[in-house]
C-alpha positions in Angstrom: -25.6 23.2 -3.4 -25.6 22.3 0.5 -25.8 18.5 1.0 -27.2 18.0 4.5 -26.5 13.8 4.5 -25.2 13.5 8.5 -28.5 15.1 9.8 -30.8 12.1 8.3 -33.5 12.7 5.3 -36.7 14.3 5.1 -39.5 12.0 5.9 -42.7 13.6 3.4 -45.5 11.8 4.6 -49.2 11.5 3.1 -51.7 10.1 1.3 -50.4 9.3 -2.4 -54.2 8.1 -3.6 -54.9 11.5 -3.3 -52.3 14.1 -2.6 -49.4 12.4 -5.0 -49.3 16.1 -6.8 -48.9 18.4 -3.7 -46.5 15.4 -2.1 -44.0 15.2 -5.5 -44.1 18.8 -5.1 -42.6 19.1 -1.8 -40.1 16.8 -2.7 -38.6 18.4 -5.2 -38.4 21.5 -3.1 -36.3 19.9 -0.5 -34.2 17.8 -2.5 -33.6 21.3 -4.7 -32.3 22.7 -1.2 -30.2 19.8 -0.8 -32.3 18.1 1.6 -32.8 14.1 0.6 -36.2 12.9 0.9 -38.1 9.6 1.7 -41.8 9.8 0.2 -44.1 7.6 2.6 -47.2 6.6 1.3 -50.1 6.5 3.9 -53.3 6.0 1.9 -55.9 3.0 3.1 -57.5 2.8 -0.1 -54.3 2.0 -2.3 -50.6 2.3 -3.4 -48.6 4.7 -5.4 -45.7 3.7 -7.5 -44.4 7.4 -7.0 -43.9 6.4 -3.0 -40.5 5.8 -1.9 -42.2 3.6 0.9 -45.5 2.1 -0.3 -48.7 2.2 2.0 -48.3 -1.9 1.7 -44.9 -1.3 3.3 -46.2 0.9 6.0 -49.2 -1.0 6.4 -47.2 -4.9 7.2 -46.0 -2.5 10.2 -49.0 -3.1 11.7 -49.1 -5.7 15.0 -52.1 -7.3 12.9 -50.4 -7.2 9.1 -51.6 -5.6 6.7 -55.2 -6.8 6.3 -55.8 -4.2 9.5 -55.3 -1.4 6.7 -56.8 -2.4 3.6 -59.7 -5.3 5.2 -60.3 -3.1 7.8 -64.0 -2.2 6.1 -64.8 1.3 7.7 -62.8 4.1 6.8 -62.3 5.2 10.0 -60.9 1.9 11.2 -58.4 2.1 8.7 -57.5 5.0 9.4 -56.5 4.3 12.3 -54.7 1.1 11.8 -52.5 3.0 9.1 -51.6 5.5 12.3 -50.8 2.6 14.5 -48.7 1.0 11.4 -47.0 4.8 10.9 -45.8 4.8 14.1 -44.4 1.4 14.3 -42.9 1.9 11.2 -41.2 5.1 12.1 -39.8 3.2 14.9 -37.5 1.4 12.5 -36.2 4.4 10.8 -33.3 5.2 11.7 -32.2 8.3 8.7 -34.7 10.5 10.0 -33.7 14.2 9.9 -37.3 16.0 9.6 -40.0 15.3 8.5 -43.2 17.1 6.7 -46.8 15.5 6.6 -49.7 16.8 4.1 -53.6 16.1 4.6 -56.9 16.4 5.6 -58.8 15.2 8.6 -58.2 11.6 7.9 -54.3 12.1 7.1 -53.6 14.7 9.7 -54.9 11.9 12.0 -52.6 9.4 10.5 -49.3 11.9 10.7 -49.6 13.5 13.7 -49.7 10.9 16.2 -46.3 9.8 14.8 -44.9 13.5 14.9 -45.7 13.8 18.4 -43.6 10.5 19.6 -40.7 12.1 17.8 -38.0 13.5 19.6 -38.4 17.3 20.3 -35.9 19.4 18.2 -36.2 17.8 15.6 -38.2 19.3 12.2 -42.3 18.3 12.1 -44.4 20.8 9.9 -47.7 19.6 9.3 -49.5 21.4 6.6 -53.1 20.5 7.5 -56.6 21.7 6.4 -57.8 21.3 10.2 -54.8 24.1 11.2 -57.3 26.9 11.6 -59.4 25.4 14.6 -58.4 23.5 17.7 -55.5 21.5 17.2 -54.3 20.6 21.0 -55.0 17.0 20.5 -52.7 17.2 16.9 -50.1 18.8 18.7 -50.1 17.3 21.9 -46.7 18.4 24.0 -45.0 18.0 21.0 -43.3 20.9 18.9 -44.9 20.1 15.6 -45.7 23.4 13.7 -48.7 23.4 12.0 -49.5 25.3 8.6 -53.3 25.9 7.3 -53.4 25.4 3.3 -56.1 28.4 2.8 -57.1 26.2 -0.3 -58.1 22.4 0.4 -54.9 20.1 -0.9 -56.7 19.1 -3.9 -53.9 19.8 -6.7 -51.6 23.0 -7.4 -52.6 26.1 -7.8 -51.1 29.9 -7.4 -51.6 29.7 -3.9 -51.3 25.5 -2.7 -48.0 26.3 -4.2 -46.8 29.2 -2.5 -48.3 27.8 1.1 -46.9 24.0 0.0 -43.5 25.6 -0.7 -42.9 27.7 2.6 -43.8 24.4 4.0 -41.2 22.8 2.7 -38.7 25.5 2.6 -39.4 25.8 6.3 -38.3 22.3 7.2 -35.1 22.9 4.7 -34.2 25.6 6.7 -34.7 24.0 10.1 -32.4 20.3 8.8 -30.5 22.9 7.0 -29.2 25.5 10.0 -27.9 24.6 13.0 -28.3 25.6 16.5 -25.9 27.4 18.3 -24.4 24.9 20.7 -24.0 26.2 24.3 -21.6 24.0 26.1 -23.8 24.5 28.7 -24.1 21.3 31.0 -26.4 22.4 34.0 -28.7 20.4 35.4 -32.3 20.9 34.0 -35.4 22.0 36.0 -38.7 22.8 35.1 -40.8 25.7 36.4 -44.5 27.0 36.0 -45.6 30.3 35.7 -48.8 32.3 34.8 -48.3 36.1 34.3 -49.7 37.3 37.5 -46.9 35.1 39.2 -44.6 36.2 36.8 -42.5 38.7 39.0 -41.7 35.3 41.1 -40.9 33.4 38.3 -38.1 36.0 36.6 -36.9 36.8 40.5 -36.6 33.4 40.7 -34.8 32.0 37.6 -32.3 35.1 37.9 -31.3 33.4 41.5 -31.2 29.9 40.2 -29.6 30.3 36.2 -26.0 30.1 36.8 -26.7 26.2 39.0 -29.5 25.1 37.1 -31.0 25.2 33.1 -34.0 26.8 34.1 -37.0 25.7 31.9 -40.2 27.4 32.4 -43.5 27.2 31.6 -46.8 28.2 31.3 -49.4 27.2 33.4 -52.4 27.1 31.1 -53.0 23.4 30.6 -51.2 22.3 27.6 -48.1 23.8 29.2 -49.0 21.9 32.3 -49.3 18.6 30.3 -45.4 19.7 28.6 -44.2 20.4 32.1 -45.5 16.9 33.5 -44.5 14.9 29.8 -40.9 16.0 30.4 -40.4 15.3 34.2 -41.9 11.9 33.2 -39.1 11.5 31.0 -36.3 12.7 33.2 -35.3 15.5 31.4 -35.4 17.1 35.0 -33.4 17.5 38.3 -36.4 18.5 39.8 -39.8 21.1 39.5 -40.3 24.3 41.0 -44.3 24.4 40.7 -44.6 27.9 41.7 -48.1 27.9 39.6 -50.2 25.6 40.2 -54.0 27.1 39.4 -54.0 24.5 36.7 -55.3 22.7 40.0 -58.3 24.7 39.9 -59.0 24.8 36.5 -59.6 21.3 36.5 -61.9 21.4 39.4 -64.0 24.0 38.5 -64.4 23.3 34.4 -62.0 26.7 33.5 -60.3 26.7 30.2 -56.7 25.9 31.8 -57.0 22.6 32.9 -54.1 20.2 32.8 -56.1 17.4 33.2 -56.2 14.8 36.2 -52.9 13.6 35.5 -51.3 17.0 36.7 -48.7 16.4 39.7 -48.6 12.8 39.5 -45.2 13.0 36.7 -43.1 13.7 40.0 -44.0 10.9 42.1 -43.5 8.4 38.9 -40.0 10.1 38.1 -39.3 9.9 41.5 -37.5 13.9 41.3 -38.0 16.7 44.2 -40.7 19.1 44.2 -40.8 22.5 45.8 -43.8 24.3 44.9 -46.3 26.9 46.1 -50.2 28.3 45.8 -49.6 30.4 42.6 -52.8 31.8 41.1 -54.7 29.1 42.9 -57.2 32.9 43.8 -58.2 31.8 40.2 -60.4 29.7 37.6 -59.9 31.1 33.8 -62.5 31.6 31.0 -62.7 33.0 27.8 -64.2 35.9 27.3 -66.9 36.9 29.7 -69.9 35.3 27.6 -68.2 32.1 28.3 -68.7 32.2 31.4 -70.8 29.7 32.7 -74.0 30.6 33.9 -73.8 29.0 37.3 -71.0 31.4 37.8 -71.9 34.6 36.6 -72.6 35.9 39.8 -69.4 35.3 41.4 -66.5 37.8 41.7 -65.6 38.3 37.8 -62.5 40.1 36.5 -62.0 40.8 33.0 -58.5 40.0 32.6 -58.6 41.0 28.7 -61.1 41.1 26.0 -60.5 37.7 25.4 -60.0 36.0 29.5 -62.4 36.8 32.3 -60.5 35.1 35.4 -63.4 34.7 38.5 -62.3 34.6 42.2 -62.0 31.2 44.1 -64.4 30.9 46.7 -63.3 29.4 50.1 -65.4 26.1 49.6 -63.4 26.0 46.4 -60.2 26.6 48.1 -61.0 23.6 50.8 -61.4 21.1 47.6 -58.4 22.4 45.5 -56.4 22.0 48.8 -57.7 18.3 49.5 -57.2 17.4 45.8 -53.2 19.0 45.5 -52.8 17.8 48.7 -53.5 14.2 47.6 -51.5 14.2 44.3 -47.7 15.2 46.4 -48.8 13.0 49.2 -47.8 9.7 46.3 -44.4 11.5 45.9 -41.3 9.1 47.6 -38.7 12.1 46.7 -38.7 15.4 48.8 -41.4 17.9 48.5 -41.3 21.1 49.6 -45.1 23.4 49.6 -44.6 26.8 50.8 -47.4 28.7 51.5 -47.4 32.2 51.1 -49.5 34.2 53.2 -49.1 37.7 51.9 -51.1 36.6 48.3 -51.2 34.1 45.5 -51.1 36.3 42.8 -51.1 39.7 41.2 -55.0 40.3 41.9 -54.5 39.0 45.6 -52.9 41.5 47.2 -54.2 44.5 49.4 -56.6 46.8 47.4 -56.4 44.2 44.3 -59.8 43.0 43.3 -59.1 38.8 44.4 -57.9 39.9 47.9 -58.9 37.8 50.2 -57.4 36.7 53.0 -60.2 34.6 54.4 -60.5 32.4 51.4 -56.8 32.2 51.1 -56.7 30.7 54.9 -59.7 27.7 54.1 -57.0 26.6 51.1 -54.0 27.2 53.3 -55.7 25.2 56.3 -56.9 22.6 53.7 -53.4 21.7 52.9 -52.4 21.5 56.7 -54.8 19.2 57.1 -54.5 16.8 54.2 -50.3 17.1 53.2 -48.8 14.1 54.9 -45.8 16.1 56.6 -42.5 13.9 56.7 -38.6 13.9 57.3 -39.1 14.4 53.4 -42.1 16.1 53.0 -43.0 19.5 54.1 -45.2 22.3 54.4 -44.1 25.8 54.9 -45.5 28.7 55.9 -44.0 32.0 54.5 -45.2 35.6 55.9 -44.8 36.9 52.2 -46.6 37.7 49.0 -45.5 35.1 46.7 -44.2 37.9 44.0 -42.1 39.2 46.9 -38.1 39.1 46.7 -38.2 37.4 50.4 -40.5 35.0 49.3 -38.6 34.4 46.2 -35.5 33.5 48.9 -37.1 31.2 50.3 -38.2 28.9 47.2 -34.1 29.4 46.4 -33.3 27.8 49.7 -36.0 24.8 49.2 -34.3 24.1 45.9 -31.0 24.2 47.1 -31.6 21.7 49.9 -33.3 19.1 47.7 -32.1 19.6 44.0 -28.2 20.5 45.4 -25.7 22.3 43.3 -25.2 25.1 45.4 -23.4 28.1 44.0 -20.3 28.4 45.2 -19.1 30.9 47.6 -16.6 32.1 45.5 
């Protein structure tokens, strides 16, 4: 049998008072595959023997002791001092090679929070009764997989088992295998893209891949929020913000907002930025009942059965200018915002249905008036749509001058 000791244990994580069945169960999976576990027991009502790490153990984690957990009166107060004891506790783990959380509303809340600090690559399944709804604010930016039980995890049966044990034959197989090591040493960058900007985006990384690790990604809000969680971290040389309708979105209530915060990770990592106008022609919904109503007689196109994208007005245009506008001008480190004349997007282009050039001009003139133009910073007009191989040349050159490693000549 494999032995997998150098790449740390795995971490099984839940509520003993009730889940000890489904949690002993998982264990014995991994540690069948060769995987040694630690059982953690998370529970704010009382301890298992069967824990490796009692809830008492995680609990005296807590800044406040462990009263905060097991005085704490309302459930949902204790539940959330038992997160805030998880995560310290983590802190001081230092065998950690995966690790697998089981639960409800109440432990998903308690796991999760933890997963999402850990670092990405490594394992994180969360096997969670809330997996088949909205679970942005479980995952965060993080790359925690999340698996819905079909049956509540309330004892084994045919099919807790089968779901339980993919589970945890999943995170065997992901501290078991490696990953294929590169060598490759290039500088990191981070990109955005939506797929009407696409065409830019692939013209783009195909120029810059043999100077740069080219990460991309996409500009739909949590994507966004990964983009600007990573540059905060200094994972990156710099950010080519090709796309930045996330701008929009957050303006006008669409469904791909990034949230306020977007732009500012630059300006606190101090790293370049080159970016441009990409789908900024655009606010995204869900299908087209979900549109609002105060906007159901603007310029709609159904994008797919499921996203109905409406056409920026030139008011709109004037704001989202102002507001992106603001967030570079905090930027110490270069910036480069090249505008590009010719379109922002698939749909804006001559005889596409968001072409409009007169709209395009209030956001273009917006950002002339409020971008504070430096030795450092500055604004660019480009004669070109932005999914054009010229206009794609000169986003290389801007990246070149302020992120350096310049291809050789020879």
């Amino acid at each position: 049998m494999t032995t997998v000791p150098s790449k740390g244990k795995a971490y099984i994580v839940g509520t003993f008072d009730t889940k000890a069945e489904e949690l002993r169960y998982v264990g014995a999976l991994l540690r069948g595959a060769g995987i040694p576990t630690v059982l953690v027991d998370v529970g704010t009502k009382s301890s298992s023997a069967d824990a490796d790490v009692p809830a008492e153990t995680v609990a005296s984690h807590h800044p406040d002791g462990v009263d905060a957990v097991f005085r704490a009166g309302e459930r949902g107060i204790a539940v959330d001092a038992m997160r805030d004891a998880l995560q310290a506790f983590m802190r001081t783990c230092t065998d950690v090679g995966g690790i697998i959380g089981l639960g409800g509303s109440g432990g998903t809340a308690i796991i999760t929070p933890t997963m999402q600090r850990l670092p990405i690559g490594m394992p994180k399944v969360m096997v969670s009764t809330l997996a088949s709804g909205d679970i942005s604010r479980f995952i965060g930016v993080s790359d925690i997989i999340m698996m819905f039980p079909v049956t509540d995890i309330a004892g084994l049966n045919r099919v807790s088992r089968v779901v339980l044990g993919n589970a945890a034959h999943a995170l065997a197989g992901m501290m078991v295998r490696d990953i294929p090591e590169t060598g490759d040493d290039k500088p990191s960058i981070g990109i955005s893209m939506f797929g009407v900007t696409t065409p830019c985006v692939q013209q783009l990384t195909a120029s810059l891949s043999g100077t740069f690790d080219c990460q991309v990604f996409h500009a739909n809000g949590p994507g966004g929020r990964a983009l600007e969680a990573l540059t905060a971290s200094g994972l990156f040389r710099g950010v080519v913000d090709v796309t930045t309708t996330e701008a929009a979105d957050y303006l006008f209530g669409g469904v791909c907002s990034a949230g306020p915060d977007r732009f500012e990770a630059v300006a606190r990592a101090d790293v370049p930025w080159v970016g441009s106008c990409g789908a900024l022609d655009m606010v995204n919904f869900w299908a087209m009942d979900t549109v609002p109503e105060r906007y159901r007689g603007r310029l709609l196109h159904s994008h797919n059965a499921h996203v109905t994208l409406m056409r920026t007005s030139a008011d709109e245009m004037v704001a989202i200018g102002e507001w992106l506008a603001g967030k570079l001008n905090r930027s110490r480190a270069p910036v480069r915002l090249l505008i590009p004349e010719g379109g922002l997007s698939m749909l804006d282009a001559p005889g596409q249905p968001f072409f409009d050039p007169a709209a395009n001009e209030a956001l273009f003139a917006s950002l002339e008036r409020s971008f504070q133009a430096s030795e450092t910073h500055r604004i660019v007009r480009v004669p070109h749509h932005i999914n054009d191989p010229a206009f794609v040349e000169e986003l290389v050159q801007h990246v070149h001058d302020v992120m350096g490693d310049r291809p050789s000549s020879g």
